[in-house]
TORFI-498083 format. One line per 3 residues: number of its first residue (from 0); their letters; for each residue z, x, y of C-alpha. Coordinates in steps of 0.05 Angstrom, whole numbers, plus 5000, padded with zeros to 4 digits. Each point is the difference from the previous one (the first is absolute). Layout:
BEGIN
NUM	A	Z X Y; ...
***
This chain:
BEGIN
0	XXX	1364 1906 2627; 4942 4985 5045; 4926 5038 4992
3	XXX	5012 5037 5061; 5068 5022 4981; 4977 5026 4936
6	XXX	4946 5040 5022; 5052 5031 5050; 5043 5020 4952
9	XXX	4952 5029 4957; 4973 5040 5054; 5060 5026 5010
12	XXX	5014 5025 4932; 4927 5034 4997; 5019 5042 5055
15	XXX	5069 5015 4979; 4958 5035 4941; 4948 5032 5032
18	XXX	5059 5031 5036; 5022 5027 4946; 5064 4955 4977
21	XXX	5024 5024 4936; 5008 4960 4939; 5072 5002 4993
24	XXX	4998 4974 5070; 4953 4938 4982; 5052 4991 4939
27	XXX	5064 5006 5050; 4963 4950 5056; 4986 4959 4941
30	XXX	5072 4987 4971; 5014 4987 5080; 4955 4948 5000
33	XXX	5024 4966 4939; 5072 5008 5009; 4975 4963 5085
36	XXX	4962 4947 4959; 5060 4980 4950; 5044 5002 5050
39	XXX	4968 4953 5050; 4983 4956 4938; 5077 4993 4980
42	XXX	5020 4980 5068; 4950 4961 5004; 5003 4947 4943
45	XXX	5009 4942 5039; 4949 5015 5045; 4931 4986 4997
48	XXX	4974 5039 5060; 5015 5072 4962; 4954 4970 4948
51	XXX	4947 4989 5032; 4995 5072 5046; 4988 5025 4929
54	XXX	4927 4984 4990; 4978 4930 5031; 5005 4996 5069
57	XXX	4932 4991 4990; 5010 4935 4966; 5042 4985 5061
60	XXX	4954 4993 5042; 4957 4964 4942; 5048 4947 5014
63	XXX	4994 5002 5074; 4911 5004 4997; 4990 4946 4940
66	XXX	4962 5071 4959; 4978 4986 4933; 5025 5038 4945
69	XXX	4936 5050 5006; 5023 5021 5058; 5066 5027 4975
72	XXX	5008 5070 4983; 5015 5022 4936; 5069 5027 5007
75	XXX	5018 4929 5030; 4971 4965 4939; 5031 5050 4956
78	XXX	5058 4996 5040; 5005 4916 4987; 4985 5004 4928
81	XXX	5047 5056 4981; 5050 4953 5037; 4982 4933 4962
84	XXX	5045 5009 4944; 5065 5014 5053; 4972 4936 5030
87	XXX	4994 4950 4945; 5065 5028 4968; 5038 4977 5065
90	XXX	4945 4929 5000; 5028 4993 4930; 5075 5004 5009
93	XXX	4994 4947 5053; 4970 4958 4962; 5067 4998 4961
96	XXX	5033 4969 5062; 4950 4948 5009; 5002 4974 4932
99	XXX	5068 4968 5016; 5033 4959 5054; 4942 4998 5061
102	XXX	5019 5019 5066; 4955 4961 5034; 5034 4941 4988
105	XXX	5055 4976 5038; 5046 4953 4969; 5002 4928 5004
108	XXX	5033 4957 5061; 5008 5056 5047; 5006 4992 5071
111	XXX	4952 5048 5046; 5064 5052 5018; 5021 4993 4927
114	XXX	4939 5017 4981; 4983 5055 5040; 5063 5040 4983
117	XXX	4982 4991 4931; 4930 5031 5009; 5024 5050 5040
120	XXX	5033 5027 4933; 4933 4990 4959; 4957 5042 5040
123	XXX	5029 5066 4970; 4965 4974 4927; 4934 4979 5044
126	XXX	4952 5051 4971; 4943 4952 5021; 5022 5019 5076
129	XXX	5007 5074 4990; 4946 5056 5022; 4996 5072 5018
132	XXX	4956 5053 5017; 4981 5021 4928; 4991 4923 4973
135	XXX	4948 4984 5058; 4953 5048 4987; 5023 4990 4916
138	XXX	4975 4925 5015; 4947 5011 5043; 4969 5058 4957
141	XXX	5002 4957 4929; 4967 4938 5044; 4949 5049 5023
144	XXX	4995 5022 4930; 4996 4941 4960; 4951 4969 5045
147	XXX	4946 5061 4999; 4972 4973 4940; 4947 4966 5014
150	XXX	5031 4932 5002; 4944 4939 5007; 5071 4969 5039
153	XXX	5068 5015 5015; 5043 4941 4974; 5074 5017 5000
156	XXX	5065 4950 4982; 5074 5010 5013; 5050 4992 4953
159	XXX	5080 5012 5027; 5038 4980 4931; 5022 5039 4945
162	XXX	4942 5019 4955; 5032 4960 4941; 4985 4943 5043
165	XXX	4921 5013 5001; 4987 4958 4940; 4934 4968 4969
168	XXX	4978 4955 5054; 5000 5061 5049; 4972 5040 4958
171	XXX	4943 4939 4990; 4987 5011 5074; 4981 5069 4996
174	XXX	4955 4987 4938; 4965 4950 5032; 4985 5037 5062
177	XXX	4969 5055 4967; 4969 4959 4955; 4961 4972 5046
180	XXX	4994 5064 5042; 5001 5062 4951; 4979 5043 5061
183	XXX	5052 4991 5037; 5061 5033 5026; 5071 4967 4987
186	XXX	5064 5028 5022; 5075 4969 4988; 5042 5018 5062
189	XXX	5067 5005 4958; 5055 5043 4988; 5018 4971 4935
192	XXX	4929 5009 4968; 4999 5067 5027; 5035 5024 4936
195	XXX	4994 5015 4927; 5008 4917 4993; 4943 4982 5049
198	XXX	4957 5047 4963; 5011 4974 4933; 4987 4929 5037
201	XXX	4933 5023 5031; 4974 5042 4946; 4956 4946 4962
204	XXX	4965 4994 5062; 4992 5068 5012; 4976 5024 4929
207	XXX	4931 4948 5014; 4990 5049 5051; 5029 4961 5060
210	XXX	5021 5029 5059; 5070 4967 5013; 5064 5032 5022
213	XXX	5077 4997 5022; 5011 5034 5065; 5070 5003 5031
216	XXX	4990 4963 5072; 5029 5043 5060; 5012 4944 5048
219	XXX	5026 5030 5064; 4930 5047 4997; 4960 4939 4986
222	XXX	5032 4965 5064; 4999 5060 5042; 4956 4991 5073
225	XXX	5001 4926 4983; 5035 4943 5037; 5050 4996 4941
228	XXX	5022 5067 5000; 5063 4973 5047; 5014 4944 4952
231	XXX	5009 5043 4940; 5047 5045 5038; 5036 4938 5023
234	XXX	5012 4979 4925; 5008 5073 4979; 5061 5004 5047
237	XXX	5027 4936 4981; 4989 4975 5069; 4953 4933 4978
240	XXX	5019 4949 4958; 4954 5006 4948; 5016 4918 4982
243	XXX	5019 4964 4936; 4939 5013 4971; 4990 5053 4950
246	XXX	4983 5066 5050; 4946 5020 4938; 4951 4943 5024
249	XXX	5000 5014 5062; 4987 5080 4990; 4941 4975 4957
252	XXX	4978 4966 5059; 5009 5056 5047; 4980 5052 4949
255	XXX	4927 4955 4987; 4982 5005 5071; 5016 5070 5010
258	XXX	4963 5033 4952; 4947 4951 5018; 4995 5026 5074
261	XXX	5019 5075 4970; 4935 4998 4939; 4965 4934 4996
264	XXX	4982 4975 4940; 5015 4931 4960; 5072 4982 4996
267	XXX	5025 4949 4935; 5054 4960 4975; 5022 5010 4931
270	XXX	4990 4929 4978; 4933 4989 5001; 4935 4995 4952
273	XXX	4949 5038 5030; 4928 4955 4983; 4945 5029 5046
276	XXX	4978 5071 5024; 5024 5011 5075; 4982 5061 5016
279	XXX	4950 4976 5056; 5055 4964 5030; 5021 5036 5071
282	XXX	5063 4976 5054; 5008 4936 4964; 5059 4953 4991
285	XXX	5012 4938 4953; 5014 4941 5035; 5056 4959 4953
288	XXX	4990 4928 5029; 4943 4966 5038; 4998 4934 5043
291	XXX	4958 4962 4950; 4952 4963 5064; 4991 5056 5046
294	XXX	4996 5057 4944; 5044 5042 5050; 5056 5041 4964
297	XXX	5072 4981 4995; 5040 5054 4975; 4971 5076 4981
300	XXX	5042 5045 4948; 5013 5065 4987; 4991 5006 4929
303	XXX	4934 5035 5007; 4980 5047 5058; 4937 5033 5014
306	XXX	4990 5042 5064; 4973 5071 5020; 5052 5062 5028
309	XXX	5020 4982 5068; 4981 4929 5009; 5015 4970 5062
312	XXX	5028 4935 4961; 5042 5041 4951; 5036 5037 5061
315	XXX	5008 4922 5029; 5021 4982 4937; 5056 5068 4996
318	XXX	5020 4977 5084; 5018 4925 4984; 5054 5023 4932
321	XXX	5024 5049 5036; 5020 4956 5070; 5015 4932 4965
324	XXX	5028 5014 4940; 5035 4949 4963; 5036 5021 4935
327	XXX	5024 4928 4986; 4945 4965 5003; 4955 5002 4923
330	XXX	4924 5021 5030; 5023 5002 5071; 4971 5078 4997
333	XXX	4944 4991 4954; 4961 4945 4992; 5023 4960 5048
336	XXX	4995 5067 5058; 4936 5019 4970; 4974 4926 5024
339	XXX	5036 4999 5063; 4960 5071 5023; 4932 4971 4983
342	XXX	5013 4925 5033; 5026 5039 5061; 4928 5047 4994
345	XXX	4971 4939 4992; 5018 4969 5073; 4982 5059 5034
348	XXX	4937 4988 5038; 4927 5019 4968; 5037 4990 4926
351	XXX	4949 4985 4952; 5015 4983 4920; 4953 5052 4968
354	XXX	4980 5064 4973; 4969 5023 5075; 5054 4985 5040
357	XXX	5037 5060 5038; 5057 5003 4943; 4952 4998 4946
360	XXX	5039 4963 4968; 4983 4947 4943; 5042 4938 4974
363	XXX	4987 4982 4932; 5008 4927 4977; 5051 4991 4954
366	XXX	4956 4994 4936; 4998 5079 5007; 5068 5013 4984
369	XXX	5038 4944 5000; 4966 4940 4970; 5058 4978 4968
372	XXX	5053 4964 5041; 5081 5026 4973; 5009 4933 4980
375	XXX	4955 4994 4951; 4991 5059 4962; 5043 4984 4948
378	XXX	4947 4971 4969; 4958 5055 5003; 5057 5027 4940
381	XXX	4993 4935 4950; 4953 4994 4944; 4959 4937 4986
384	XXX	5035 4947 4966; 4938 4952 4999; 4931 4998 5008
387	XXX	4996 4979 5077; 5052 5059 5012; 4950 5047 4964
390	XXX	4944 4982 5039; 5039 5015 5062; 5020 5072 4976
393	XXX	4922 5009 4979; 4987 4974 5079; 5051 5044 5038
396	XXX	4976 5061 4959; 4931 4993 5016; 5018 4983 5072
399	XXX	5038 5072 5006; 4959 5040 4954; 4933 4977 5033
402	XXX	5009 4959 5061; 4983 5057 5038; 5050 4987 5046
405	XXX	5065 5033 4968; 5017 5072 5002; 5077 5008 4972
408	XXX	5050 4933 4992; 5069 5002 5028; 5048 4988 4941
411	XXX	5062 4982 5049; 5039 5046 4958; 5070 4954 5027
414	XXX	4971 4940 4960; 4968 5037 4943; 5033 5049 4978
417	XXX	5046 4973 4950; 4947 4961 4978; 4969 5013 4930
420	XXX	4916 5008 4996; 4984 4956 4955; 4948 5003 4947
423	XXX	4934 4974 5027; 5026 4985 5065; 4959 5016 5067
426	XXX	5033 5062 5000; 5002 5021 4930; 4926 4986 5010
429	XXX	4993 5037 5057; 5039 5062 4975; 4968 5008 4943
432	XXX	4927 4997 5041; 5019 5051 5045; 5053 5050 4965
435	XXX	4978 5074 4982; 5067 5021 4970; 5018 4927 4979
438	XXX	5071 5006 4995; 5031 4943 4962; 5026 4958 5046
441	XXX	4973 4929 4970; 5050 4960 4961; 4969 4966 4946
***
């Protein structure tokens, strides 16, 4: 119910007294009133709009004016929190569905019609592409919420599998990170972790006193008033092919940018070792690959983000998925889109590479994020087998630890992540430097 409303109505029922309205006619209006309000609630289960005329349409238009939690009345916040539990009981029981056969994956060999049909039949079980009235301003309230706490930065990660799935070297990620920035704010965008599960999961982290949580993404809010509002329609109505390629990687993609544009912040992978305090960093990108004579970048990726709310680049970035999507292609809409937007930047006339330029825009070499090419971090995993072998471990630690030049490494969680750590291996080494938790993920 809105401020104004509520002051109306208790006008309203100060002059029905001073009027002289009898008790037993307070009592009978009363039962009225209740018997109105379960009524409209019963036929209105499905519906989210009824919900919300009963004490937040001031959270509403929270969603519509970016306000911060403070500016919230009471009976809105009252209004979420009494509704939490009804929430995460429904968050839960999906999460029983997505712990079997994914949706988002279309099966092998199919030919584009084939293919479309089938997902056509999936997108009932899409919960990822589902939103209402009630689950904006739910999403958009807890965002508000978690990030009014002082945060020294707002990192946030996306994870789109089953919780079960979230194992140690995730969870090595996260440790690191706020390791190495105990100030800061980290948020999982996941349905999965949003549960009983993800809590258990998170809660080392959050008994150190960490600020970390699992927030259930809302999508189509995130992409509202952006370029790829019509492209998640398209795939919501099974009307684009959404490719061979598992639909999950490229909703990470989308769903990166989006609340990018929507908050700001840091966006992460959850393979990587986080080294170096970034915090300072601002509209930044990794570059992946540089031409080794003229120093001039190659390929950027998208494993690590860092831009403010609205960002001209970031709204670039949300244009070119939405009109050349390619769901076929591996990296055709993230690292490989997020490189063709700044090389076509780049052309335009008055283009400068550095921090002053109209975009504000930095490119990082690839020592910041990515100093290790895919190829060869395998050996990053191996211990020493002989003195020469130690000596390189000893060099590549110091090199990441206090080169100066490093701030997280890319594990290129394809290649690694059947991979063992192995006692006194770079990363065993690593790990065990920059850990708070420490879970035991080294085999020795």
């Amino acid at each position: 119910m809105a401020i104004d409303e509520k002051i109306s109505h208790q006008n309203i029922y100060e002059n029905s007294l001073k009027g002289g309205t009898t008790k037993s006619s307070i009592f009978i209006y009363a039962l009225i009133f209740v018997a109105l309000f379960l009524f409209i609630v019963q036929n209105n289960k499905s519906s989210s709009s009824a919900l919300i005329s009963f004490g937040s349409s001031t959270l509403q238009n929270a969603v519509e004016q970016n306000q911060s939690p403070k500016e919230l009345g009471d009976d809105d916040i009252s209004y979420m929190q009494e509704n939490n539990t009804t929430t995460q009981e429904g968050i839960n029981n999906n999460n029983i569905d997505e712990e079997n056969e994914d949706p988002l994956v279309p099966p092998p060999d199919m030919k584009k019609a084939e293919r479309m049909a089938w997902f056509k039949t999936q997108i009932p079980k899409l919960e990822i592409l589902k939103s209402t009235n009630l689950s904006e301003s739910f999403f958009h309230y807890r965002v508000l919420r978690f990030l009014d706490q002082g945060c020294s930065t707002f990192f946030f990660a996306i994870w789109l599998s089953p919780a079960k799935n979230f194992g140690e070297r995730e969870f090595m990620t996260m440790d690191t990170l706020l390791k190495v920035h105990p100030q800061a704010c980290l948020m999982i965008l996941s349905r999965s972790m949003d549960s009983e599960l993800g809590s258990r999961i998170l809660k080392p982290l959050i008994d150190h006193g960490l600020k970390v949580e699992a927030i259930t993404p809302d999508l189509p809010f995130l992409v509202k008033n952006t370029p790829a509002k019509s492209w998640l329609e398209a795939i919501k109505n099974g009307n684009k092919d959404p490719g061979n390629i598992p639909l999950s990687q490229n909703l990470s993609n989308l769903m990166r940018l989006a609340m990018l544009y929507k908050y700001g912040g840091a966006y992460v992978d959850t393979d990587l070792i986080f080294v170096k305090d970034m915090s300072l960093l601002r509209n930044a990108i990794g570059a992946q690959a540089v031409d080794q004579e003229t120093k001039k970048w190659l390929r950027l990726n998208n494993a690590v983000l860092i831009f403010d709310m609205n960002h001209p680049i970031v709204l670039e970035f949300l244009r070119e998925f939405a009109t050349t999507f390619d769901g076929n292609k591996w990296g055709y809409n993230g690292p490989y889109m997020v490189s063709r937007v700044i090389e076509r930047i780049e052309a335009t006339q008055g283009y400068n590479n550095s921090s002053s330029n109209y975009y504000n825009l930095t490119i990082l070499p690839p020592k910041a994020f990515y100093p290790v090419d895919w190829n060869k971090i395998v050996d990053f995993y191996k211990r020493p087998e002989n003195g020469s072998e130690l000596v390189w471990v000893e060099n590549k630690v110091e090199e990441l630890l206090y080169g100066g030049r490093t701030y997280a490494l890319h594990l290129w969680n394809k290649r690694t992540r059947e991979l063992d750590i192995e006692e006194g291996s770079v990363m065993a080494r690593l790990f065990s430097h920059l850990c708070l938790v420490c879970n035991n993920v080294i085999r020795t």
